[in-house]
Every structure is written in C-alpha cells, then in structure tokens.
C-alpha positions as CSV (number, residue, x, y, z in Angstrom):
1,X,0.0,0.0,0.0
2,X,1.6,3.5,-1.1
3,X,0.1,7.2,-0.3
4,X,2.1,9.4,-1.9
5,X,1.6,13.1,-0.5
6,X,3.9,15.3,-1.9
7,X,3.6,18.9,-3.9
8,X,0.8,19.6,-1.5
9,X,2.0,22.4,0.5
10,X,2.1,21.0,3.9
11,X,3.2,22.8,6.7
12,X,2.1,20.6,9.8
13,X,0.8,17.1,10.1
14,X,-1.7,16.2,12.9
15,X,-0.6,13.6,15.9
16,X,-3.2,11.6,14.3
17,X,-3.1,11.9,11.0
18,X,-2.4,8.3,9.8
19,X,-4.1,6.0,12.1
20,X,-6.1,3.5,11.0
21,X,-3.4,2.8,8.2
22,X,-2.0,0.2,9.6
23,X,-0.6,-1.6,6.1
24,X,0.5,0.9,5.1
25,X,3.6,0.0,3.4
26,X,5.6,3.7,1.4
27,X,5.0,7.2,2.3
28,X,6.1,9.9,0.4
29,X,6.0,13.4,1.7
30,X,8.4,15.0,-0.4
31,X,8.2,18.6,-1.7
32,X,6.0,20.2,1.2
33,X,6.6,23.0,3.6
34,X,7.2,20.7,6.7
35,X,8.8,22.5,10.2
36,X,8.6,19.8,12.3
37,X,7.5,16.2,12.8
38,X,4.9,15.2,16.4
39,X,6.7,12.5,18.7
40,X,5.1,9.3,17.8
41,X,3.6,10.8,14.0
42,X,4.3,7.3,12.7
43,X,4.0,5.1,15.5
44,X,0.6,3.7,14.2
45,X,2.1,2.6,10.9
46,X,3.9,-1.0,11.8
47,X,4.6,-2.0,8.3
48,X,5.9,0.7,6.9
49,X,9.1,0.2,4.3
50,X,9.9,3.6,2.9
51,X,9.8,7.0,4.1
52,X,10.5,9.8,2.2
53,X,11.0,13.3,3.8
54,X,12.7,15.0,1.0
55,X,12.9,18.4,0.3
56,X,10.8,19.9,3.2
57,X,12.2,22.6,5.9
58,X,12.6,20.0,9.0
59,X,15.2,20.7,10.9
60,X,14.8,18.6,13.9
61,X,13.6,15.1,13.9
62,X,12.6,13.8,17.6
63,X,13.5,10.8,18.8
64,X,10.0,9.1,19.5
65,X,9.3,9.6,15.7
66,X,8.2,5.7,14.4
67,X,9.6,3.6,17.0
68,X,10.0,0.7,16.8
69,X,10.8,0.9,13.3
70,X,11.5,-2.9,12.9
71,X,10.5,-3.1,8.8
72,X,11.6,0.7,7.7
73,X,14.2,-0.4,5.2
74,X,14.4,3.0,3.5
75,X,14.6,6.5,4.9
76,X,15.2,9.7,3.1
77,X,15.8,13.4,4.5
78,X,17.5,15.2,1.7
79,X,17.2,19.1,1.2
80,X,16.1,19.6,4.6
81,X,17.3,21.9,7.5
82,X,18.9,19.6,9.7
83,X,22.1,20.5,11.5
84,X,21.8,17.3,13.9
85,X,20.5,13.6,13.8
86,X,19.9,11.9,17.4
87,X,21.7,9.0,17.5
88,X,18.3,7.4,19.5
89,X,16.4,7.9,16.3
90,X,19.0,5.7,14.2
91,X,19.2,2.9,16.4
92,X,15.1,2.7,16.8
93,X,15.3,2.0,12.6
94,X,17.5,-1.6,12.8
95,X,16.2,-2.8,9.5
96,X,17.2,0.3,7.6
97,X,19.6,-0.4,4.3
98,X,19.3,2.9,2.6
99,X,20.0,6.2,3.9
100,X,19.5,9.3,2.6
101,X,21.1,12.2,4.2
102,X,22.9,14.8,1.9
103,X,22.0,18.8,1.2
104,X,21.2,19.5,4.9
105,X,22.7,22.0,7.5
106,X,24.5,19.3,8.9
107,X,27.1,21.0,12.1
108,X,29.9,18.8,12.2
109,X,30.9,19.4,16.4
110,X,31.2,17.2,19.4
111,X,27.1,16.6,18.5
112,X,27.8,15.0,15.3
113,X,29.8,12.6,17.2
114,X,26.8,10.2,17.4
115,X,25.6,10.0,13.9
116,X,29.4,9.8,12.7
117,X,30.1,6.2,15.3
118,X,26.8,5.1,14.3
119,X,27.4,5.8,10.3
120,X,30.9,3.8,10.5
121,X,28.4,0.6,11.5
122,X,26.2,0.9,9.2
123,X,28.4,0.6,6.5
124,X,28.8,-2.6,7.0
125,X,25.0,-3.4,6.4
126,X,24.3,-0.7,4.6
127,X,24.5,2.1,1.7
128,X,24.5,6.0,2.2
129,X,24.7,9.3,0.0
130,X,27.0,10.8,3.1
131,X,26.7,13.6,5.7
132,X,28.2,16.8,4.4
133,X,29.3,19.2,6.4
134,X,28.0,23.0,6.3
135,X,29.5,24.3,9.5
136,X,32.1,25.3,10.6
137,X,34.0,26.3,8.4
138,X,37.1,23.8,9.2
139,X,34.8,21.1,7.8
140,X,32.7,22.7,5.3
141,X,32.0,20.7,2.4
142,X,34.0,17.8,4.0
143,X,32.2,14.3,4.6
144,X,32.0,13.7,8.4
145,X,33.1,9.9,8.0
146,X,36.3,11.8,6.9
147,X,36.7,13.7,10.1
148,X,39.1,12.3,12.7
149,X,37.2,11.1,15.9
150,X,39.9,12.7,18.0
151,X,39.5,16.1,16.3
152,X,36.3,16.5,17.2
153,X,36.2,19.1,20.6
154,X,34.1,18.3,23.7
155,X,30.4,19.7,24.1
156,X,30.6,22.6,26.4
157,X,28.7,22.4,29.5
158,X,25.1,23.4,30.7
159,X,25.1,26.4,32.7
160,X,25.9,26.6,35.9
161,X,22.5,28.1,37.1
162,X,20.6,25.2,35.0
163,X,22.3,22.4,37.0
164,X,21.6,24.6,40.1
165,X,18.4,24.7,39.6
166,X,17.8,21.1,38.7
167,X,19.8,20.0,42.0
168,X,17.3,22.5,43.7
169,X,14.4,20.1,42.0
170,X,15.0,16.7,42.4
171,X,11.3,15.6,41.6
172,X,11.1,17.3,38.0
173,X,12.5,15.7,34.8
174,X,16.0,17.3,33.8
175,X,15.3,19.7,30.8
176,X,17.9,20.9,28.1
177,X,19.1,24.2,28.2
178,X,17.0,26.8,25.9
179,X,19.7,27.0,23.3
180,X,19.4,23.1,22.2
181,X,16.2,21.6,20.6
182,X,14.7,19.1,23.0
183,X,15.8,15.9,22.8
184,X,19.3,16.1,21.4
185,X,20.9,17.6,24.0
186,X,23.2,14.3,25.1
187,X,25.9,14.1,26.3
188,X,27.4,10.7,26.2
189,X,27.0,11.3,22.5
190,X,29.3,15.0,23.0
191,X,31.9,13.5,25.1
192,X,34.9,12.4,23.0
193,X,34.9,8.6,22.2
194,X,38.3,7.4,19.8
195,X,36.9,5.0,17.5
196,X,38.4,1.1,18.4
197,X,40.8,0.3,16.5
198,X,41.6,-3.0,15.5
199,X,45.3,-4.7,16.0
200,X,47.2,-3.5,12.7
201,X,49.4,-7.7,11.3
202,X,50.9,-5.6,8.9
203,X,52.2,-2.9,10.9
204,X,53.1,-5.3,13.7
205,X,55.0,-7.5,11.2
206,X,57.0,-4.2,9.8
207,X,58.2,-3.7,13.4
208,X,59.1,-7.1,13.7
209,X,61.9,-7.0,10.9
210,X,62.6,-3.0,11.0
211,X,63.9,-4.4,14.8
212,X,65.2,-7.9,13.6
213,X,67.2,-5.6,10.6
214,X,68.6,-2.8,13.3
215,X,69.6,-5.8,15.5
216,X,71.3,-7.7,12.7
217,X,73.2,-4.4,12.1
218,X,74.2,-4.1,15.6
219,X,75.6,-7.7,15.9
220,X,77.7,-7.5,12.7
221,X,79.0,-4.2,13.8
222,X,80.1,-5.6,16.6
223,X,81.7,-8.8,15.3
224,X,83.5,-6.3,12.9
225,X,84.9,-4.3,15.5
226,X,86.0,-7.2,17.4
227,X,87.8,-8.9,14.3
228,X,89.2,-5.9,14.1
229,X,90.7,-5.4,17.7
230,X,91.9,-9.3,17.5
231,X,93.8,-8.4,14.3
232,X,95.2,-5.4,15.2
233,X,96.6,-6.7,18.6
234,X,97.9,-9.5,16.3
235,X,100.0,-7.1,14.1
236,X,100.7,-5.0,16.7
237,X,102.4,-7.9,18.8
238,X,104.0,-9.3,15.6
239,X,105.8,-6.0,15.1
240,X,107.3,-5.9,18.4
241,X,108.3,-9.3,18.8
242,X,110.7,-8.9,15.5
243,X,113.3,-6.5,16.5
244,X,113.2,-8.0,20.2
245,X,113.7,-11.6,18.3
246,X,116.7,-10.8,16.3
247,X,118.3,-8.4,18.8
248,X,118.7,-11.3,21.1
249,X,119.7,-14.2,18.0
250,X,122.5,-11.0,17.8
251,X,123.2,-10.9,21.9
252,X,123.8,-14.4,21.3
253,X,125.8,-14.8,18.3
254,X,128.2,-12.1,19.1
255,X,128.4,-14.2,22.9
256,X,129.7,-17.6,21.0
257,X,132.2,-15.8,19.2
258,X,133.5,-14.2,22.1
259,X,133.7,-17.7,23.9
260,X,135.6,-19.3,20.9
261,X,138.0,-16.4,20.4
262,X,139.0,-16.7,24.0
263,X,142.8,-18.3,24.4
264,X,142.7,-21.4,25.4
C-alpha cells in the first residue's frame, strides 16, 4: 500500500493523522513545507518500508518519531534543515539499508559525534549518499566519516545556574538548556569517544623485521669491530716481537764468538 503526498503544501501534520493505516507500506511526503515532525507521527504505521522526507524545511527530527521501526528499510531526508541527527532515532530503525542524508545543515561538532560512530556501522549493512558538512568552516564541504574522531572538541557544559536549579528540584525531569532543541541535547553522545581500533598484522609484522634488521646491524658491527681489535693486537704484537727476536739471536751470536775467540 503506497500514499504518496507530496507537492501539497504542507506545513504541519496532525498527531493523528495516519491512524487507521495500519498496512501501510511507502510514504512519500516530499516537496512540502514541513517545520517539524509530532513524537510518535508514525507510531501507528507498523509495516511501513519507505519513508521519504525530501525536500521539506525540517530541521529537527525527535527521537520518538516511528519507534519501533523494525521493517523501515528506507529512509530519506535530503534538502532539509537539519544541523543534527539523534543518534536514539537511528538505532530505533535496525532494518534500515538505505539512507539518505545529503544537502542539509548538517554541524559537524562534538554533536555530530553520534551520527558519525553510528554511520561507520552501518556501513557494514548498509549504503548511504554521506553527511556533508555546512558548518564550521574547518569542515565545510568535508564528509563527516572523513573527520578524525579525535578532532572533534568536547560539548561545552550546561550552565551553571541550570544544573543549580535542577539540584534544587530533584522531583522534575532534567530539561535541556533553551539554546538546544529538545531531545538532542546528550551528552554521552558530545563527550569524546576514539573509535576502536583493531590490532594492525601488517604494521606489527613491519616492526618485527625494522627491529630484527637494526639488531642484525648491531651484531655485525660488533663482530667487525671485534675482528678488528683481535687483528690489530695481532700485528701490533708481531711488530714488536721482530726487533726483540733478532736483537737477542744477535746478543747471542756475538756471545759464542766471544767464547771461541778466548785463548785457550
């Protein structure tokens, strides 16, 4: 089953406004004037396969949006104003195989970090157009899978008056601070997590010989040098021993002819 809305000048869609479709299989709300999404808008579709947000002005998605999104296979957001993705949101879609992501604000900082770590995964499953970076300008027009994990800087802080007042409350629910869109603000996702890297046979084996080769050196070096010493103390006690030789055949020659000279 396919409804395909788009070119119809949406601007909002009600918290309702696709119950009852329940086989509902593609969606296509492309080329509308959507803001936002409600929490839960597609929570009463179960079999839905493809959903197609393309070219719209949403520039949040919540986190709540379809899960569980256990058949959603495809999911486009292209030409949209998103500067973020929670991280939440991609997990809830486990099925998904296509991904469509490119010509949005995306901000490549410490809050990208989660939709970077989760791409790198889903790479393995799974085919994207890529995450381009419009902000700032150290990254713009750089892919984020590109990006360095450890060059990424750490989410600044809440304020210190927020947390103040949120100690003074223990019984209310922690809220975000006014300048992030609920939802997103999270910071296990901001802190700075170096991507696992897997032991490296070829480097390891490169260390291997560059050590075996500078210990090789080493040895014959020193077997040089000691061939060396042993020949030179050779020579230099076969030139002294020649004078010292003969000068005492002499002592002893010139001793007998004394002797037999002598009168008898």
């Amino acid at each position: 089953m396919t409804l395909n809305l788009s070119n119809n000048s949406l601007s909002t869609l009600a918290p309702g406004a696709f119950h009852g479709l329940q086989h509902l299989q593609i969606l296509n709300l492309t080329q509308n004037s959507l803001h936002s999404l409600e929490n839960r808008l597609f929570h009463s579709l179960p079999r839905l396969r493809e959903l197609d947000l393309s070219s719209n002005n949403i520039s949040h998605l919540p986190t709540s949006l379809g899960e569980p999104w256990e058949n959603l296979t495809v999911l486009a957001v292209r030409r949209n104003k998103l500067q973020q993705l929670d991280r939440a949101l991609l997990d809830s879609m486990a099925g998904v195989r296509l991904l469509f992501l490119k010509d949005n604000f995306w901000t490549c900082n410490c809050h990208l970090l989660g939709l970077k770590l989760w791409l790198e995964k889903f790479l393995y499953k799974g085919q994207t157009d890529g995450v381009i970076c419009a902000s700032p300008d150290t990254w713009k027009g750089k892919d984020l899978l590109t990006i360095p994990h450890e060059l990424f800087p750490p989410c600044p802080s809440p304020p210190l008056d927020l947390v103040t007042s949120q100690a003074q409350q223990p019984d209310s629910a922690p809220r975000p601070p006014e300048n992030y869109p609920e939802g997103e603000l999270d910071h296990s996702e901001c802190e700075l997590k170096p991507k696992p890297r897997p032991p490296n046979l070829r480097h390891a084996v490169g260390t291997i010989v560059i050590t075996g080769v500078v210990c090789g050196i080493v040895c014959l070096m020193m077997l040089v040098a000691t061939i060396y010493g042993c020949t030179y103390a050779a020579i230099t006690a076969q030139y002294r021993g020649g004078p010292l030789a003969q000068s005492n055949q002499l002592g002893k020659t010139e001793g007998k002819e004394l002797i037999d000279s002598s009168p008898a």
